[in-house]
C-alpha angles and dihedrals in degrees: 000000000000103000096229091073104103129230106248093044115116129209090041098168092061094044089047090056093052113092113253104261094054091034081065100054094049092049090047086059102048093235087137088062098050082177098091101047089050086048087053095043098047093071096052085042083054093052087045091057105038094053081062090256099115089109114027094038091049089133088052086063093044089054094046087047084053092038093055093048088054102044087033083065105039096043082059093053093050088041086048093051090048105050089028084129098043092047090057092064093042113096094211092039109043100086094055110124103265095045090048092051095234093120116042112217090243086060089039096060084047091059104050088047089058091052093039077057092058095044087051083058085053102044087046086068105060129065122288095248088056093044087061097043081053091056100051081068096079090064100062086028086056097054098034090099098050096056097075081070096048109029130036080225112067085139089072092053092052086048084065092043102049095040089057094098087072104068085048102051088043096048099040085056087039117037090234148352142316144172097253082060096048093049090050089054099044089051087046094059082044085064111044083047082064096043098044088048092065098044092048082058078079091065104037106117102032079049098062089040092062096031101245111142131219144155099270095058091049096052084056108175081006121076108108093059094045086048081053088051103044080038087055098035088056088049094042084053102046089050098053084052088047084054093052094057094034121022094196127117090218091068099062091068088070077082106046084086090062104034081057088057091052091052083055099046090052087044094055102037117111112185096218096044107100104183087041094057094050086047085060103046091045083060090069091081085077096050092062091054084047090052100044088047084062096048090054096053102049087035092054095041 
C-alpha cells in the first residue's frame, strides 16, 4: 500500500490502484472519505423535507447531493492550500497530498477551478433567490480555515458553513425564509460542533504543539459532556422547527431515533481514543438520515 495514502482514507484498495497524480486529486478532494460531503448535503436534503418538498422535489435533492460532492471537494482543496504548512507538522496531516508533495499548488488551484465549475452546473439549476443565498456562502467558506488561528471554536464556524445547504434547499421549495427553517439551521451548527468535536480529539496533542485551536482542546476533561450538550441543543432545536410545521406532540417522536443514537454516540466516546472518535463521527452519517427521515415524516403529514 502506497504510503501517501493517508490513515483515515477508506476504500484503500481502490485508491491504492489509481496512479499517483489522480490518486492525489482524489485524495485533495476528499472523494476517498465520502463521509464529509454526506455530512454537508444532509442539512440542504433536511430543508428540502421539512418545507414539504421531500417528493415532489425529489431532483432538488439529487443537484444538492451532487452539489455537496463537488464543494465538499473544492472547500478541502482550499482548506488544503491554506493550511499546506500547518498540515506538514501535523502527524495525521502530513501525508495529505500538498505537504507530501504528491500534488504541486499550481495543480492544486486547477483542481479547485474545475470543482468550483461543477458547483456553478449545480447552482444554474435552482432559482435565482436561492442562487444567491448559495453564493453568500464564499464569503464564510473562504474564511473557515483561518478560524482555528483566531477562536477556540472553529467548529462553530464550520457549523455556518456546512449548514448552508439548508437555507438553500428551504428557500428554493419556498421562495424565502421561516422560522421553522432558521431553527432547523441553528440546531444543525449545534451538530457539526458535536461531531467535529469528536473528530478534533484526533489532533489534540499535535494541535497544541503547533498552537491551532479547536473545540476539543477548550472543553479540556470535558468533552463528553460538551459533545451531550451541543448533541441535546441540536435535538431541542430540531424539535422547536418541527413544532412550527407541525404543533403536535406526536411529531416530536420522529426524533427519539436520533437523539438514541446520540446517546449512543456521548456513552461510547473516549476522549483518548483516537480510532474510536473518528468511528463515531463517521456515525454521524447515519444521524442525518435519521434526521431527514424525521423531517419527512413531520413535512409529508
Amino acid at each position: 500500500m502506497s504510503a501517501d495514502i493517508v490513515p483515515d482514507s477508506q476504500h484503500r484498495g481502490v485508491v491504492g490502484m489509481l496512479p499517483p497524480t489522480v490518486r492525489g486529486l482524489a485524495m485533495l478532494a476528499r472523494f476517498d472519505r465520502p463521509i464529509g460531503w454526506w455530512l454537508l448535503f444532509w442539512p440542504g436534503a433536511w430543508g428540502v423535507a421539512l418545507a414539504e418538498g421531500a417528493f415532489a422535489r425529489w431532483d432538488l435533492i439529487a443537484w444538492l447531493l451532487l452539489g455537496s460532492i463537488a464543494m465538499r471537494g473544492a472547500g478541502c482543496v482550499y482548506n488544503d492550500i491554506v493550511d499546506r504548512d500547518l498540515d506538514a507538522q501535523v502527524a495525521r496531516t502530513a501525508t495529505r497530498p500538498i505537504p507530501s508533495g504528491l500534488v504541486p499548488i499550481r495543480l492544486a488551484w486547477v483542481w479547485l477551478a474545475v470543482l468550483c465549475l461543477v458547483g456553478l452546473t449545480v447552482l444554474l439549476q435552482l432559482t435565482p433567490f436561492a442562487a444567491g443565498v448559495a453564493l453568500a456562502s464564499l464569503a464564510p467558506v473562504a474564511a473557515y480555515p483561518f478560524m482555528k488561528r483566531i477562536t477556540w471554536w472553529p467548529q462553530a464556524w464550520l457549523g455556518i458553513v456546512f449548514s448552508w445547504g439548508l437555507p438553500v434547499g428551504w428557500s428554493e421549495v419556498t421562495g424565502g425564509f421561516a422560522p421553522a427553517m432558521w431553527l432547523l439551521y441553528a440546531g444543525s451548527i449545534a451538530w457539526v460542533i458535536g461531531y467535529d468535536t469528536i473528530y478534533a480529539l484526533q489532533d489534540r496533542e499535535d494541535d497544541a504543539l503547533i498552537g491551532v485551536r479547536s473545540s476539543a482542546l477548550r472543553m479540556g476533561p470535558h468533552v463528553r459532556a460538551g459533545v451531550a450538550g451541543c448533541y441535546a441543543l441540536a435535538v431541542a432545536l430540531w424539535a422547536a422547527a418541527m413544532w412550527q410545521v407541525r404543533a403536535d406532540p406526536l411529531a416530536l417522536l420522529a426524533l427519539l431515533p436520533v437523539a438514541g443514537h446520540f446517546g449512543w454516540q456521548v456513552v461510547r466516546l473516549r476522549p483518548d481514543d483516537g480510532a474510536r472518535a473518528l468511528a463515531l463521527f463517521r456515525a454521524n452519517r447515519f444521524a442525518g438520515l435519521l434526521v431527514f427521515l424525521a423531517c419527512v415524516v413531520v413535512g409529508t403529514a
